[in-house]
Each structure stands twice: as C-alpha cells, then as structure tokens.
N, C-alpha and C positions, 0 to 999 in steps of 0.2 A: 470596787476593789479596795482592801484595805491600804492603802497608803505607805503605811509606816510598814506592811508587810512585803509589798513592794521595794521600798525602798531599801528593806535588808536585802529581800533577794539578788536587786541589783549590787548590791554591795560585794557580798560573800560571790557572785558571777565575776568581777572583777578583778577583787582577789586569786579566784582559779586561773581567770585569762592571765592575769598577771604574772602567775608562775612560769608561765610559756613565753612570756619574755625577757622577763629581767633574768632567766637561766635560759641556753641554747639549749635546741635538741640534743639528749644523749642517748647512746643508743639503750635501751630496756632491754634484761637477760631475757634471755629465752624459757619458758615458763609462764611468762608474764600473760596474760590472755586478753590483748588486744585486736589482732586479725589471727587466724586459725593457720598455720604453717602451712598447712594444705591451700590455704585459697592464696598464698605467695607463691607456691610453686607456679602459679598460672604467669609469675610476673617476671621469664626467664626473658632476656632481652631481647626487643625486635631490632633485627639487623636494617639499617637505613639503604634505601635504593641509590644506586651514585648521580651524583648531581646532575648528570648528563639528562639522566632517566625522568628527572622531573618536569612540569611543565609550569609556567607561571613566570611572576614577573624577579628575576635577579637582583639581588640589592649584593651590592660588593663595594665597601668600605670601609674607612680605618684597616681594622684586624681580622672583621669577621666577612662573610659572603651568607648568603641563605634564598631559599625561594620561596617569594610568598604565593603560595595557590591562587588563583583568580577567585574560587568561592570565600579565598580569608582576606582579600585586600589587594589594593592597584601599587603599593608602593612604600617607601618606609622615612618618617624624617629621625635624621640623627641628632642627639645631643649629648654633651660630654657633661660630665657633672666636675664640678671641685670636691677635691677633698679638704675633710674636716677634720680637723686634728684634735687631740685630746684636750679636754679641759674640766674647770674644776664643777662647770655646769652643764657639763655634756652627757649624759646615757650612753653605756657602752653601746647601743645599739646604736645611736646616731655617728658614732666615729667610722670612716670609711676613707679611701686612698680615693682619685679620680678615677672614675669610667667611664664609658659608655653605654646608652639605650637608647633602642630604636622603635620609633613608636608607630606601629601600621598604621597604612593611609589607607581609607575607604573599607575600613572592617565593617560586615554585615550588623551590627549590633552598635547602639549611640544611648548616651544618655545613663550610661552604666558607671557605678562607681568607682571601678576601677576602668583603666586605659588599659588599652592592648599595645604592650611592651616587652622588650626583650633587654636582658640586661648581660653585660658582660662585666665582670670584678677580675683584677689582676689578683691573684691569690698571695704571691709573697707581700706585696703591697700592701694588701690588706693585716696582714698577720705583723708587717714591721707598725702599723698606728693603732690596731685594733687586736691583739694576743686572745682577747675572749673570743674570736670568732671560729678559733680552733678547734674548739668543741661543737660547731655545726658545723665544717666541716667534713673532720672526723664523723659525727654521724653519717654523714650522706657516705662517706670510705667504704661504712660499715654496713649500711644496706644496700650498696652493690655489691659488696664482697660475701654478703651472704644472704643471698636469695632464699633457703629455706628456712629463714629466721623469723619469725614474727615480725609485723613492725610495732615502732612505739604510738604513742596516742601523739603525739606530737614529730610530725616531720621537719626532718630541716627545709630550712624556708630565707629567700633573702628576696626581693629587698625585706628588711625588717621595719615592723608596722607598731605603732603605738597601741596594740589591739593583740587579742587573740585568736590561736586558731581554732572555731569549732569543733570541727570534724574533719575525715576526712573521703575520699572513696574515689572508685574507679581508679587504682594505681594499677602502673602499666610501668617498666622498665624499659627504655629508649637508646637506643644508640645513635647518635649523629653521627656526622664525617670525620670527627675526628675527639669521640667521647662518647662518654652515655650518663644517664639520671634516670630516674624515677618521674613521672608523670601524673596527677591528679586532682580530683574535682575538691574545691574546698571554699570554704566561708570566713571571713576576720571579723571580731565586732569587741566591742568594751561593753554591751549588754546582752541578755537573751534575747531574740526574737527569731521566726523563723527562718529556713533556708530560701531564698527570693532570686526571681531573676535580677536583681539590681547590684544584689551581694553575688552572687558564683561566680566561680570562673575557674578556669583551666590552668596551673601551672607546670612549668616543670623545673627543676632543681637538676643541676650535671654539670660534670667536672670534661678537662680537656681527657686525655690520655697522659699528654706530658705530666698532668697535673699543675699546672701552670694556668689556670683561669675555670672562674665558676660562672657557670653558662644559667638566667631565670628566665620566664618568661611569666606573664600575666596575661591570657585571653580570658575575657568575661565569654561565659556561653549563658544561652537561655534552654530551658525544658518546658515541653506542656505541662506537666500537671504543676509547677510553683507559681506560686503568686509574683505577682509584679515586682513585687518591693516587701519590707519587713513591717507595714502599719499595719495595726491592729485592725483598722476599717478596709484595708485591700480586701477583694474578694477571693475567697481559695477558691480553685478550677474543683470540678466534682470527685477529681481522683487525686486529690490534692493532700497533703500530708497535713494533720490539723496539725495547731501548737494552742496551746494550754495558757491563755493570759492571764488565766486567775490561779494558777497552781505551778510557779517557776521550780516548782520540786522534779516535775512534769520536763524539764526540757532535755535532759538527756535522752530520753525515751524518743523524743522528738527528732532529735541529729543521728540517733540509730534507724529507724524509719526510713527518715529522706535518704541518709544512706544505702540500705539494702534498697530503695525501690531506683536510685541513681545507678547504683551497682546495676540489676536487672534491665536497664534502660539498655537498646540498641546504642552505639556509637554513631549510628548516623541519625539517630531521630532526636539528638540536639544542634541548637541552633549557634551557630554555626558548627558543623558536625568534629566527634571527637578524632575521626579519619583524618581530615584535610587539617587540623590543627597539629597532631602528629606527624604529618609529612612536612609543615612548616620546622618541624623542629627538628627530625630526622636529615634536612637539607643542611643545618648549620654546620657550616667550616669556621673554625678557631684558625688563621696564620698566624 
C-alpha cells in the first residue's frame, strides 16, 4: 500500500471526524437526505412498562433507580465524577459540572473498548460551566419534537470522545419512567477502519420530562457477521461486510453497508440482545 496515500487518507478522515466534534450536533433541515422521513416514522416512542412490571436486579441510588435484566448484568458500581472547569487549555468538550455513572456489573460481553455505563448530567449545571453544550442539547429537543423529520448524519451524543462518530443505525425512540431519547447502534474512531465487535455498541441519549437532566448510556453489543476487532489481519465471518484497505475512498460505502445489513438484523440476534438493553433503559427513574 502506498504509504504517503495512506497517510493523507488518514489525514483528510480526521479532518471529517473532527467536524463532529469540535461543533455539536445541529439539527439538519429537512430536505437534507440522510435517513428517508419514511423510515423515521417507524421511530414514534416506545412507551416503558412500570417498574413494578420488570423483573431483575434494582439498583436505586443517588437520583436515579433502574433495573438491570439478569441477561444485561447482576448489579451496578457507582461513581461521581468532578467537574472541570474552564480554562485556557481545555476543549470545550472536556468542560463538564459533576455527575454520576453507573457502571454494570457482570455484563455478558468483556474485553470491549468501551464500558457498559449509564451516565446521568445535571443539565443547568452543565450549561452554567459549558454554554457550547446547548447546541446538543437542543438537537436531541429537536428530534424528539419532530419525529417525521430526517435525522442528521451526526446525533447528539455525550459523554463526548476525542473521536468521531461513524455512522449510525438501528434508531428507535424510547421513553423511560420519567423522559425519553432516541436509541442506537454506532461506532467512534480518529481513523477508518471497519465496523467490529470491539468498537459497537448500543447507546441511548434522553432528556428527563422536567427537562432538568440528560440521561447516556454505553452497552457494547456484539453481531455474528463483524469481525472481532478493526485489524486488518482479523478474519471477516463469510457474511461479513468487507472494508477496502487499499482504497479509503471506499469507506463510506462501507459504514452504509454495515448499516443497512444492522438495520435488517433481528433485535435479538445481537449479543447481548437489542430487547433486554431497551428494557434496561426503559426502567430508568430520574428523582
């Protein structure tokens, strides 16, 4: 492979991710032709069952309650973050007020690069040390407030990552016990390579009802047909989504692909299933 063709690719790939963070998601007019109005209309909100209804183990702490399913995990440890205040060497992304995240105990899946975590953000808090955050937000306002609107190539997204967001797929609109988000399968990196069990994972972005706190979460999920991990020497499974190492012109085509074939995938035939991750986040109560 050429080298020096490489190395611009990776360059001008960074560049792109780069827009997706150093600017929040905003919402994209409508016209714009990122997902078809039509296949959002499928994503009108799933009403949560009441807590009573669930079965699994109860984590009820600080602010929040929730129930993690026996097939997502036995249990949850809490940690409070500090917050970080502005300064003259800080990225707007890294300023944030104190929270909490709770990190499942005994999730079916290890070794993955991100942690299966749930984060909770005071929102005025936030907005009194961080004012750019307003603009994600406000997006996430704007695609629950108008479900038959396209979305944009970029969802709002927190925690916020030194990386960009791929792609995206499988969105589903969620209500919890007391709010609702937007739900789905997506990938971060600061180079090309393909979609892998190592990189996915499940999140979901949502606001309380008060409006008064934004609710993430982070479950890595695994699929049969991705490869393990994003090295060029992993083996792809036979119904596996190739990627193109010697032509990064190639890689959008690529994150379209794995998309439509994620999209087409049953909800329970990932690992750990898209059902019981949903019902974990459908349980969350905001106090």
């Amino acid at each position: 492979m050429n080298r020096n063709i490489l190395g611009l690719a990776i360059i001008f790939f960074l560049i792109s991710l780069a827009c997706g963070i150093v600017t929040p998601p905003t919402p994209i007019q409508p016209g714009v032709e990122t997902i078809v109005a039509a296949t959002f209309q499928a994503l009108t909100a799933v009403p949560p069952p009441t807590q009573t209804a669930l079965s699994g183990t109860l984590v009820s702490v600080n602010n929040i309650s929730f129930t993690i399913p026996a097939e997502i995990g036995s249990g949850s440890q809490v940690e409070t973050i500090a917050a970080v205040s502005p300064s003259d060497d800080m990225p707007w992304w890294g300023i944030a007020p104190s929270y909490h995240k709770y990190i499942i105990q005994g999730y079916p899946l290890s070794g993955t690069f991100h942690t299966q975590t749930i984060y909770v953000y005071p929102i005025n808090e936030y907005l009194q040390v961080n004012a750019e955050m307003a603009k994600l937000f406000d997006g996430l306002k704007t695609i629950l407030n108008s479900p038959s609107q396209p979305l944009p190539d970029n969802l709002p997204f927190l925690p916020a990552f030194n990386a960009g967001q791929m792609f995206h797929s499988n969105e589903l609109t969620l209500k919890f016990q007391n709010g609702q988000g937007i739900r789905f399968l997506t990938q971060y990196g600061q180079a090309p390579y393909p979609v892998n069990n190592n990189g996915l994972f499940y999140t979901f972005q949502g606001l309380t009802d008060d409006g008064m706190y934004y609710v993430a979460a982070i479950l890595p999920v695994n699929a049969s047909f991705l490869p393990a991990d994003g090295s060029p020497d992993t083996p792809l499974p036979a119904d596996g989504v190739p990627f193109d190492w010697e032509n990064f012109e190639n890689t959008d085509k690529h994150f379209e692909q794995a998309r439509q074939k994620l999209n087409s995938t049953d909800a329970n035939a990932f690992t750990p299933t898209l059902t019981k991750l949903d019902e974990l986040i459908q349980s969350i109560m905001i106090k």
